[in-house]
N, C-alpha and C positions, 0 to 999 in steps of 0.2 A: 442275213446282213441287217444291221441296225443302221436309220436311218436317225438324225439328231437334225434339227430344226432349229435355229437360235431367234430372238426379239428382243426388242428393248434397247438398243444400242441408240443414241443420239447425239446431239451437240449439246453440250449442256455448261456452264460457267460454275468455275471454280466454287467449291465447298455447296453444291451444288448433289445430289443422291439419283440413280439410277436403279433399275431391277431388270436383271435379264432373265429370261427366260428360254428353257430348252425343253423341245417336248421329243421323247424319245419314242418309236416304233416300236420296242420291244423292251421288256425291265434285263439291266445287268445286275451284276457284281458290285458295280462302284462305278460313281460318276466324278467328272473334273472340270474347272475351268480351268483356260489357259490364256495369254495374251501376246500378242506380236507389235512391238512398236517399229517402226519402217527402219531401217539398218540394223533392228536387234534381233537378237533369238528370242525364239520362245519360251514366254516366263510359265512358269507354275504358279498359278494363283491359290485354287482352292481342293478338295477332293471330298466326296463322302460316300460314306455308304449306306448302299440304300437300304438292306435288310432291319441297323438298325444307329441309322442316324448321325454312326459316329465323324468324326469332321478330323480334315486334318491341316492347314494353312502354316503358310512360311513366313517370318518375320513382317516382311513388308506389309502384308495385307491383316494378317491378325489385326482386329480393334477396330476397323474402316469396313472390310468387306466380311458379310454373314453366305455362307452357303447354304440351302435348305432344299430339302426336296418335298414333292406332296406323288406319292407311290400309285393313289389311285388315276391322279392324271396324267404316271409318267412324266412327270414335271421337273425341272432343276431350276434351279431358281437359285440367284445371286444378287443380294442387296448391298448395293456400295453408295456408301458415306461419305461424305467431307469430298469429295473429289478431287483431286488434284491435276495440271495439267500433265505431271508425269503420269497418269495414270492411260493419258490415250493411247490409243490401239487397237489393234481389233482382238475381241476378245471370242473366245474357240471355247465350244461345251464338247465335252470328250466324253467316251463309255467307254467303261475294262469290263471284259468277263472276269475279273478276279475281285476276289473282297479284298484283298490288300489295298494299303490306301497310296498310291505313289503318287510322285513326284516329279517321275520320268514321260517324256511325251511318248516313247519309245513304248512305253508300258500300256498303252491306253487303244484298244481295238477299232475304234469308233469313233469318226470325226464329223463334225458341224461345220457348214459354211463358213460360221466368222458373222459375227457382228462389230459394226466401228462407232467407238464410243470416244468423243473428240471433247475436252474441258479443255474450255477456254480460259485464260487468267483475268 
């Protein structure tokens, strides 16, 4: 069982940058971030993989939000931009045993507490 740890989540005011952070118990396949705004589903933010670096992000986040990881420290890490107040939430670091890169929450073996990350306007 992998255990995922999330940080970095805060209050912060519009166009305003955050870095979250997820440290993972064990290395997978491919890592995710995900996000829940209060009445919505869960978004797909970002995915990579870890063996080798490749990224895979959906419309909304391309250009604002960077994913990256560091392998030695089990690390995931997401640096988000510009901030917007759409973009509050709590946001979710997920791990697949698969090197495929998804998009699906459904796909993802391994779930994070959740961090809540609030931009204010």
């Amino acid at each position: 069982q992998v255990s995922l740890v999330e940080s970095g989540g805060g209050l912060v005011q519009a166009g305003d940058s955050l870095r979250l952070s997820c440290v993972a118990s064990e290395r997978t396949g491919s890592m995710g971030w995900f996000r829940q705004a209060p009445g919505k589903e869960r978004e797909f933010v970002a995915a990579i993989r870890l063996r080798d670096g490749t990224t895979h992000y959906p419309g909304s986040a391309k250009g604002r939000f960077t994913i990256s990881r560091d392998i030695t420290r089990r690390t995931l890490y997401m640096q988000m931009n510009s901030l917007k107040p759409e973009d509050t939430a709590v946001y979710y670091c997920a791990a697949s045993d698969s090197f495929i890169l998804h998009d699906t929450s459904t796909m993802y073996n391994y779930w994070g507490q959740g961090t809540q990350v609030t931009v204010s306007s």
